[in-house]
N, C-alpha and C positions, 0 to 999 in steps of 0.2 A: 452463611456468608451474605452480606446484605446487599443489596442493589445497587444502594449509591457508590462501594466500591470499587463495583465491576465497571461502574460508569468511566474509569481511571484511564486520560490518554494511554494509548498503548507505548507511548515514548519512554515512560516510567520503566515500564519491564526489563528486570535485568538482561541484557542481551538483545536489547532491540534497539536503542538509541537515537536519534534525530534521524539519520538519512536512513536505517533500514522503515523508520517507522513512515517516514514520505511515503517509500515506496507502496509500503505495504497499505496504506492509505489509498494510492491514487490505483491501484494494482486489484485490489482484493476489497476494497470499502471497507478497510479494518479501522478501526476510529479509536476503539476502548476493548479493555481486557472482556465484555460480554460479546464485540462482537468476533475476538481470537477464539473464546469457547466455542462460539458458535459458529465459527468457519469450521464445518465437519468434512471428512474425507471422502474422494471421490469412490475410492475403489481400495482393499486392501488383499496385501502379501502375508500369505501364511508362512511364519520360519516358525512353526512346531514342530515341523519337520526335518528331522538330520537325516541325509542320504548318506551311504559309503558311496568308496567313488567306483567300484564293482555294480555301484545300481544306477546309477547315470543311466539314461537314454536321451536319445536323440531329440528333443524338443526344444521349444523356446523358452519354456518355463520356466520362473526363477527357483533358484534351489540353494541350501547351506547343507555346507561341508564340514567339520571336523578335522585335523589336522596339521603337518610340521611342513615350514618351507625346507628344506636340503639344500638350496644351492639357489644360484644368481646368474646368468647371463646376459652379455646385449648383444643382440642380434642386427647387423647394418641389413636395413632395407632400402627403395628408392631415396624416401627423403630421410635424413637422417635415421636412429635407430629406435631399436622399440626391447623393453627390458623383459626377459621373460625366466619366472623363479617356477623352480622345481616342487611341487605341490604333492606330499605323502600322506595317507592313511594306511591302517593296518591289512587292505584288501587292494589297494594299489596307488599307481602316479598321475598325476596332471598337470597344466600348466596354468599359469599364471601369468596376464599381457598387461605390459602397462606401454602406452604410446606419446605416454606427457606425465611431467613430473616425476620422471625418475628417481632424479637426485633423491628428492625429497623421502621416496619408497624406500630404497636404498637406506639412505640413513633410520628413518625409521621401525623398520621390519628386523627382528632377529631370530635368526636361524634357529631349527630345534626347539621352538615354543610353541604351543597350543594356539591354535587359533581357529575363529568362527568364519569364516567366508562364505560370500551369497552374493551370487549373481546368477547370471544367463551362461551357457554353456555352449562350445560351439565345437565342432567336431571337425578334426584337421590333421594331415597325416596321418590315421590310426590313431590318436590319441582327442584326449576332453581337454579344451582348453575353455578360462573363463577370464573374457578380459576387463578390466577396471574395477574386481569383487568390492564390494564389501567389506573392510575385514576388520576385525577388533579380536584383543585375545578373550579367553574364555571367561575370564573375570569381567571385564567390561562387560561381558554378554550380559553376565548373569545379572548385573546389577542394572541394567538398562531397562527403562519401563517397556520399551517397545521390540522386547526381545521376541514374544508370542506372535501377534498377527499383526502387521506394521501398516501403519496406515498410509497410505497415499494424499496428499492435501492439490487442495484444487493451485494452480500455478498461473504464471504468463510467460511468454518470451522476454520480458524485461526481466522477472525476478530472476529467472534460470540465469542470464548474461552478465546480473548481479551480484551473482552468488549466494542466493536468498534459495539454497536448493530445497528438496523435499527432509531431506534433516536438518536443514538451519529450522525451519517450521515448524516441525516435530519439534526440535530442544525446545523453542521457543514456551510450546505446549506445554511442556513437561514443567519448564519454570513456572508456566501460568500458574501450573498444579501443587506445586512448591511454594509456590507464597501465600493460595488460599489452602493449602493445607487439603484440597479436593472436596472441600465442605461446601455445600450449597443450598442455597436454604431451599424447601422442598414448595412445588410449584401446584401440587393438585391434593383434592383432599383423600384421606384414609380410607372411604367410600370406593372412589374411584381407584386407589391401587389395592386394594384386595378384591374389589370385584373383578376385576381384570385382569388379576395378579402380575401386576407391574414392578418391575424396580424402583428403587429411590430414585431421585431427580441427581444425586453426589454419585451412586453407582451407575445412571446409565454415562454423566456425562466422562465419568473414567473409560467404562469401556466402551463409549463411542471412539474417544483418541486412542486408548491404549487398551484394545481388548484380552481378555485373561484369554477365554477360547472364543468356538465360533458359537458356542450356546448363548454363551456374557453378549457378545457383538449382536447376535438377532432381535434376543431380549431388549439389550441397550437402543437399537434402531423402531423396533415397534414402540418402546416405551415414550420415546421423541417425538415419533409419528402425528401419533396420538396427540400429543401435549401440541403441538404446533398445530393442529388441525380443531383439535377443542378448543383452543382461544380465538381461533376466526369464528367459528361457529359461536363463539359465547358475544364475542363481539356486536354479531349478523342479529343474533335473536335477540339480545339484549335490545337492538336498535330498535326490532321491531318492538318487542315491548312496551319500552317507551314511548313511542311513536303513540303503538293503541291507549295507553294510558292519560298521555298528555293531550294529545290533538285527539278534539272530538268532532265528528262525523252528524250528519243529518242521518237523523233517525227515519231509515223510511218504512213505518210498521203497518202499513194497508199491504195487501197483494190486493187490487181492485178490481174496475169494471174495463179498463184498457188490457193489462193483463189477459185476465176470465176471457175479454170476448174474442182477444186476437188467438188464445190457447183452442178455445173451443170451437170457432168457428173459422179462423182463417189460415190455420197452421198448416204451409203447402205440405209436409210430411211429417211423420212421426219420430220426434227425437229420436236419438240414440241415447243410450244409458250413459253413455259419457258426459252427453248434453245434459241429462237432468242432473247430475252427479255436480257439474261445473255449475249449474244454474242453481243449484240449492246449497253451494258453496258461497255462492253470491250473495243470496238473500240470505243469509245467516250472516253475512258483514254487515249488509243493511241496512237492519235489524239492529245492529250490538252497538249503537252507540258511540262507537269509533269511527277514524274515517279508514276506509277502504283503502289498500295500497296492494293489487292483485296482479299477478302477471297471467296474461293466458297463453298457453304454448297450445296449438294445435295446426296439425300438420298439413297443407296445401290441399283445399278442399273437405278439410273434417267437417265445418259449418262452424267456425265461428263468428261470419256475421248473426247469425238468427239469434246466439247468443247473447250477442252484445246489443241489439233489438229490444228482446225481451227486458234486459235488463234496463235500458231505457223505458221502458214504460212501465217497471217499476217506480220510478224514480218521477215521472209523470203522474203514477196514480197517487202518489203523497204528493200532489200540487210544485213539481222543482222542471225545472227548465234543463235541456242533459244537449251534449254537445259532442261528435264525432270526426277526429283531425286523423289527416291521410298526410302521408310525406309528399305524396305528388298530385298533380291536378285527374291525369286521368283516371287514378283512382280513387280518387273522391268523388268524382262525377261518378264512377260506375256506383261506390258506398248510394250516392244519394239516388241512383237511378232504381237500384233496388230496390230501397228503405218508399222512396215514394207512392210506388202501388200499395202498400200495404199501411199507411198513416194514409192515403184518400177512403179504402176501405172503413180506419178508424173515425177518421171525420180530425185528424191532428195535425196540425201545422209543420211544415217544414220548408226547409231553405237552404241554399249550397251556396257559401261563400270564397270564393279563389281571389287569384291575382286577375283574373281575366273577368272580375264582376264590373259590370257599369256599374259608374257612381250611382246613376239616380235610383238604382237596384239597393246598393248600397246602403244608401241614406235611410230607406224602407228598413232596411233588415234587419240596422242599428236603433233606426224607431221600434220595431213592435219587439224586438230582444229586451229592451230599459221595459218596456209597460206588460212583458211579461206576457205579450198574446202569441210568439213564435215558441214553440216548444220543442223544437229539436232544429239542429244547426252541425251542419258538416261542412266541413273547410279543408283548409289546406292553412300555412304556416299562417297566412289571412286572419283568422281567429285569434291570433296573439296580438294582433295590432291593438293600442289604447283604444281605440273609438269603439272594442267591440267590447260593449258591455252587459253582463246580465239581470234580469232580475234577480232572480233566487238561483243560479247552476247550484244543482243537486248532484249528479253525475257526468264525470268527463272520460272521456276512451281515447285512446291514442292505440292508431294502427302502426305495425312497424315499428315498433318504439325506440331500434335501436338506429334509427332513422335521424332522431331527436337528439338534441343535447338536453341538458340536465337543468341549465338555464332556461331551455325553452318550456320543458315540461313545468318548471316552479312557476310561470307566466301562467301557467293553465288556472293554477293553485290560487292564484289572487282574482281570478276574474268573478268568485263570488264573495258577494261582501258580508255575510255572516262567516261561518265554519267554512272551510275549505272543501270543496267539493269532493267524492266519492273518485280515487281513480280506478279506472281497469285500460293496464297497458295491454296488447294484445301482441302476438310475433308469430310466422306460418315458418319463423325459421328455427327449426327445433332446437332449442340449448342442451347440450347433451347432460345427463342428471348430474353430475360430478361439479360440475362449472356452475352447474344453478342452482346447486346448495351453495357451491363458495362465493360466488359473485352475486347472486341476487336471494341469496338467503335472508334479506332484511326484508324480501316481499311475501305472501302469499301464494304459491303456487299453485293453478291450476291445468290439467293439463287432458284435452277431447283426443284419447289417442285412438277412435275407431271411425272409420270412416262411414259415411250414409250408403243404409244396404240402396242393390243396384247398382254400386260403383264398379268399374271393372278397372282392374289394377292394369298400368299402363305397359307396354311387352316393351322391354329395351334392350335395344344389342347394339356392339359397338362394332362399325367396316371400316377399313380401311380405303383409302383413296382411288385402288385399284378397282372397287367394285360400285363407284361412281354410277355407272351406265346403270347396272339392276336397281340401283336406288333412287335414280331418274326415273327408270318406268315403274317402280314401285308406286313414285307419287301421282305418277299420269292414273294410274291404275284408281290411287286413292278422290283422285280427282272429280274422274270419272261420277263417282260414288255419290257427289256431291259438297267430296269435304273438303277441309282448307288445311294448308300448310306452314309452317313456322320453317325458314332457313335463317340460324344466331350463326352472328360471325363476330371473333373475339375484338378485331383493329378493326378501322377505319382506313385508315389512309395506311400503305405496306412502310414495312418499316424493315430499313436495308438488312440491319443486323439477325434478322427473322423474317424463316424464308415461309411463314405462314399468308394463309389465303386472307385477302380484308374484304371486305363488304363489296367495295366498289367492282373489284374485278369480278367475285363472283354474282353480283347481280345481272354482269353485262355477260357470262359464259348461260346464268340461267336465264335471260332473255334470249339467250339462241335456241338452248332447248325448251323453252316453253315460251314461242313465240308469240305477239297478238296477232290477229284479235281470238284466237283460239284461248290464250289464257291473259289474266292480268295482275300483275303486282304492283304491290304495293314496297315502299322501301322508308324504312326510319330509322334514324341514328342522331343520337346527341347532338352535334353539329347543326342540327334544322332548326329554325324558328319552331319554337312551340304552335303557333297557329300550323304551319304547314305538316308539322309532324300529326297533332289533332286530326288536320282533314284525311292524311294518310293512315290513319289508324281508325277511324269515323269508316270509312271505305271498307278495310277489312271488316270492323265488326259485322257491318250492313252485306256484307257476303257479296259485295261487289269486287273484291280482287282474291283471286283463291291462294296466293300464296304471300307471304308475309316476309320480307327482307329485313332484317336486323340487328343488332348490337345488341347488347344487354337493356337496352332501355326498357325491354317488355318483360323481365325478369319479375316486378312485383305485383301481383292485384288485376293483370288484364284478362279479361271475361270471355271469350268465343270458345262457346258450347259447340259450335262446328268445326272447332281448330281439331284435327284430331291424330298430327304430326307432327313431332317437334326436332328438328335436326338441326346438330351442334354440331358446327364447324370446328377443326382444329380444336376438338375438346379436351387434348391433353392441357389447352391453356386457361382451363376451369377450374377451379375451384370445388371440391365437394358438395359446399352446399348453395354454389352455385348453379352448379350439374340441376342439383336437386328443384331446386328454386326454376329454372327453365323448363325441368320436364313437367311441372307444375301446372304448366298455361295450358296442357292439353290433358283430357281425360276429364273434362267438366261437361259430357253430354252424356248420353247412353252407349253410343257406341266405341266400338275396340281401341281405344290411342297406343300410339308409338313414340319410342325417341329413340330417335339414331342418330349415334356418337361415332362424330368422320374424323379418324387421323390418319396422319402419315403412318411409316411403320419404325422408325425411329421412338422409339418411347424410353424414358429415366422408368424403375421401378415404381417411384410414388405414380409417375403417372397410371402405372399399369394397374397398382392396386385401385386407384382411383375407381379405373375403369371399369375393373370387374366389381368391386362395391356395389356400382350403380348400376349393371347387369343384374346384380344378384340380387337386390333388395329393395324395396318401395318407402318401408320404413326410413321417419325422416331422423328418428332418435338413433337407429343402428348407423345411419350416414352421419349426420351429428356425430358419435362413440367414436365413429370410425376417422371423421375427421379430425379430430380433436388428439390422437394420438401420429395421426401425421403431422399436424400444424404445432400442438403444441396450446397450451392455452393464451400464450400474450396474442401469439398471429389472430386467436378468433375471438378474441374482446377486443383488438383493436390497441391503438399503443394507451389511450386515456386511461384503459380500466387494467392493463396487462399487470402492470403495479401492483395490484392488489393481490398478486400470489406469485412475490418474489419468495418462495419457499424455500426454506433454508433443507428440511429436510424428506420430507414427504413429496408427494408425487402424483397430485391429484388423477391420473391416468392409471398409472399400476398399484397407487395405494387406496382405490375408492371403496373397497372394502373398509378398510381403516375409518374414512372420511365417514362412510354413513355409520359407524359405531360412533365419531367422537358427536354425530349430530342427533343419534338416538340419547348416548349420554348425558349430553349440553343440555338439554330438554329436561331429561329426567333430574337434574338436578337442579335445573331453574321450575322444573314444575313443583320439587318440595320446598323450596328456596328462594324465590323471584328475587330478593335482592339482596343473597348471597351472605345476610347478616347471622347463620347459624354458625357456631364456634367451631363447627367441621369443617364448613367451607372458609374460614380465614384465609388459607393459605391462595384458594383459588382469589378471592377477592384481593388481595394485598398485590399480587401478579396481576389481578388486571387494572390494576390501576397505576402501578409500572410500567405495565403495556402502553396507554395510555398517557401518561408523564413522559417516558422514552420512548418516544414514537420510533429510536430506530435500534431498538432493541429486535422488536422484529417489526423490520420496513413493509411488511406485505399487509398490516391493518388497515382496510381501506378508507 
């Protein structure tokens, strides 16, 4: 069956006409007969099974019967009456309720004939009664596609109120199957369905709507899986391929004398295997000619600044200018406060650019950048501005990336005037592996999943509000010690509808308990001028205030190696990998950190599993896994990229098994194939370029 067919307003269908086809339009995004094929069922009824009415039991589950009506009566209740027929098999009686549409029963129903009935059963007087069955005679059964296991189609409150019920939809289906004869031209090649031992693309989509058994139906739904998980994957890698073929890269083939001497002599500790693993991932893009498109995932504290350091002076020892953008100011101040000690060591230029630069700083910056004498440059959104221009940018890093719009990062792309610079976007917020084959499968992944020995994993438990008072002297206790404290509070200003704690009140309850001049805080939240939040934050770092008041503001990139407490208010009203992201800011010195998670005792389920998550585990990819199956993947791409896996049938959470076979495959067959021009693969290339042409064939290509 060919494509442009299926392309066929759905208005054409016999049995669907102008207003079912509106609805079905504005209701379900049905457009064309490819996308009724591809409205799959939510969930299906098995009628392979005949009960007699001797094996009845008591549940809710739907069941068919076999069977003669005997007889008719109407029963007056409060409001009018309700019809109820005498229901035989050869092992005994039931009833049969009808409470609307009688008449119409009535006249259609004739005594002493065969018939199939199926519904729910309810148990009443000593006797089974099943109200509003199902029922056709036994002929009709037989000749009905969806006599075996019946499918269920996804619905709305309008179509139900329409009359558009779960068998107008079904018939609809079945005509679809009627006109094309069930023929469909097959979507993958010969390779892939015997190595996998798949069904045809015409067999599964039969028995996805009208499964023969549940064998057919299993087979039919892996076989789908698959095919809808293979073409984003073919999509993603395809992209990248191109990408590396087309756009070429600065070749950066010295490993130097900046490299050698910062490895050899200045390196404050000894990588971890993850490190050289990610850094010789690195240098092998380089290297190849192409430009660099790398994501770095590593988890709050692994080391990937040193990383992304080193690879800067890669990029340095082949004579290129390399450039480092932070989403906020004071973490680029800190980016540059590190990076500093160690290019004075080198004898290498550097320079921090923000919103808060003096011009005449300014003017400096944007001179020795053009003549090519500053060699490294860390900013903030600043660096995008026209005026900041490069000599040669060889490599650019974006921290946070998902910080960035897409517009902003292509800005980065033009600020060198040969080949476009080398990117490596970096992120400490783990993408869980599922999401970052589907979503950023177009990049390189790299990923530092061990952390630098001597780290001591942070102890967290979550109290409740009751136990206030020991986690007040907790901190006195921790105080004492030397060390500092973190108290996150979700609000700002109390908000009537939520009877949670906000910043304000609890700064002024811990002002009572931790009075001056014995202790001092500090307090920051969104609402402050940036200068005033700076000196407030300037204070803490400098271990002039031991305890730290805050909002989320401190959630990315902030540095006190003495913080070594991090307690989250009303942390039922966090986020996963926000939880994760806040106990983050402590555990960056040698000794023991904590996070304690303060709620009420009121908790929803998600909240709870939340909570024990983050009791239980430090890993940021198990929180990641775990968020990701609470949220759902649109909530954690956010709504711009959620799009990209409107999945018709797969599951990227419960089917990631599925997901890393169609990406092992995708691979192996663009590794013997790159552009899909072998007589085997036709079938895969003619669908993706369908795909392609009818972008809403399936809308989730991103």
């Amino acid at each position: 069956m060919n494509t442009a067919f299926l392309q066929t307003p759905i208005d054409y269908l016999k049995g669907v006409g102008p207003n079912r086809a509106d609805l079905l339009r504005k209701e379900l995004n049905i457009h064309t007969y490819q996308d009724l094929l591809n409205l799959f069922p939510n969930r299906y009824i098995d009628r392979t099974r005949y009960y007699k009415i001797n094996q009845i039991q008591q549940s809710n589950a739907e069941i068919q019967v076999v069977g003669k009506i005997t007889g008719f009566k109407e029963v007056a209740q409060k409001r009018g009456k309700r019809l109820v027929a005498t229901f035989q098999d050869d092992t005994g009686t039931m009833e049969l309720v009808w409470f609307r549409g009688q008449k119409w029963i009535r006249e259609s129903l004739k005594l002493n004939t065969l018939y199939v009935i199926f519904g729910k059963t309810n148990w009443f007087n000593g006797k089974f009664s099943m109200p509003h069955p199902d029922i056709e005679t036994t002929d009709e059964h037989k000749k009905s596609l969806s006599s075996g296991i019946q499918p269920i189609y996804p619905s709305t409150e309008k179509l139900s109120n329409k009359g558009i019920s779960n068998r107008v939809v079904s018939k609809i289906v079945q005509q679809l199957f009627l006109e094309t004869k069930g023929n469909f031209s097959e979507t993958l090649s010969p390779f892939l369905l015997s190595e996998l031992k798949l069904i045809s693309k015409s067999e599964a989509l039969l028995n996805i709507h009208f499964p023969k058994n549940q064998e057919l139906l299993s087979k039919a739904q892996f076989r789908l899986k698959f095919e809808e998980l293979f073409y984003i994957q073919l999509q993603l890698i395809l992209k990248n391929l191109i990408h590396k073929s087309k756009i070429k890269g600065h070749t950066f083939d010295t490993v130097g004398n900046y490299f050698n001497t910062f490895f050899n002599e200045h390196l404050p500790f000894n990588l971890t295997n993850a490190q050289k693993r990610v850094l010789k991932e690195i240098r092998y893009d380089l290297g190849s000619h192409a430009q660099m498109n790398r994501l770095l995932q590593g988890d709050v504290g692994s080391g990937k600044t040193i990383v992304a350091f080193m690879s800067m002076l890669m990029a340095l020892d082949n004579g290129f200018q390399t450039c480092l953008m932070a989403p906020t100011e004071i973490l680029s101040v800190q980016h540059y406060n590190g990076l500093y000690e160690w290019c004075k060591k080198l004898n290498i230029s550097i320079e921090i650019l923000t919103g808060s630069t003096k011009a005449s700083i300014r003017k400096e910056i944007y001179k020795s950048l053009e003549s090519g004498n500053l060699q490294i440059l860390i900013g903030t959104h600043a660096l995008l501005e026209d005026k900041v221009k490069f000599k040669n940018l060889g490599l650019a890093i974006i921290d946070e990336q998902h910080r960035f719009g897409v517009a902003q990062r292509s800005k980065l792309w033009h600020k060198s005037s040969q080949s476009p610079p080398h990117i490596l976007v970096m992120t400490a917020t783990p993408i869980p592996r599922t999401l970052a084959m589907s979503v950023y499968g177009d990049l390189d992944i790299s990923i530092i999943d061990e952390l630098p020995p001597g780290r001591k994993l942070i102890k967290t438990v979550h109290r409740y509000d009751k136990n206030r008072l020991n986690v007040f002297r907790f901190i006195k206790d921790e105080i004492k010690k030397g060390r500092q404290i973190y108290i996150v509070y979700p609000l700002i200003k109390e908000s009537e509808t939520m009877d949670y704690k906000d910043l304000l009140d609890g700064y002024e309850s811990i002002s009572r308990d931790f009075p001056m001049p014995e202790y001092q805080i500090s307090i920051v939240h969104g609402k402050m001028k940036p200068a005033d939040k700076d000196y407030e934050m300037q204070r803490f770092i400098k271990g002039e205030t031991q305890i730290m008041v805050a909002t989320t503001v401190i959630e990315v990139g902030v540095n006190v190696p003495n913080a070594s407490v991090m307690i989250i208010e009303s942390a039922e009203r966090f986020g996963l990998s926000q939880l994760h992201q806040l106990r983050g800011r402590v555990g960056r010195g040698a000794e023991q950190s904590y996070c304690i998670l303060m709620t009420g005792h009121k908790l929803t389920n998600d909240s709870k599993t939340r909570l024990e998550t983050m009791v239980k585990t430090n890993d940021g990819f198990e929180i990641a896994e775990a968020d990701l199956k609470l949220r759902g993947p649109g909530d954690i791409m956010g709504t711009q990229q959620s799009g990209v896996l409107n999945l018709r049938i797969a599951d990227i959470v419960k089917d990631k098994d599925v997901l890393q076979q169609a990406r092992y495959y995708t691979k192996k067959v663009l590794k013997a194939d790159s552009t899909l021009s072998k007589t085997e693969n036709q079938s895969i290339l003619n669908t993706y370029k369908a795909l392609s042409k009818y972008k809403n064939i399936w809308n989730y290509i991103s």
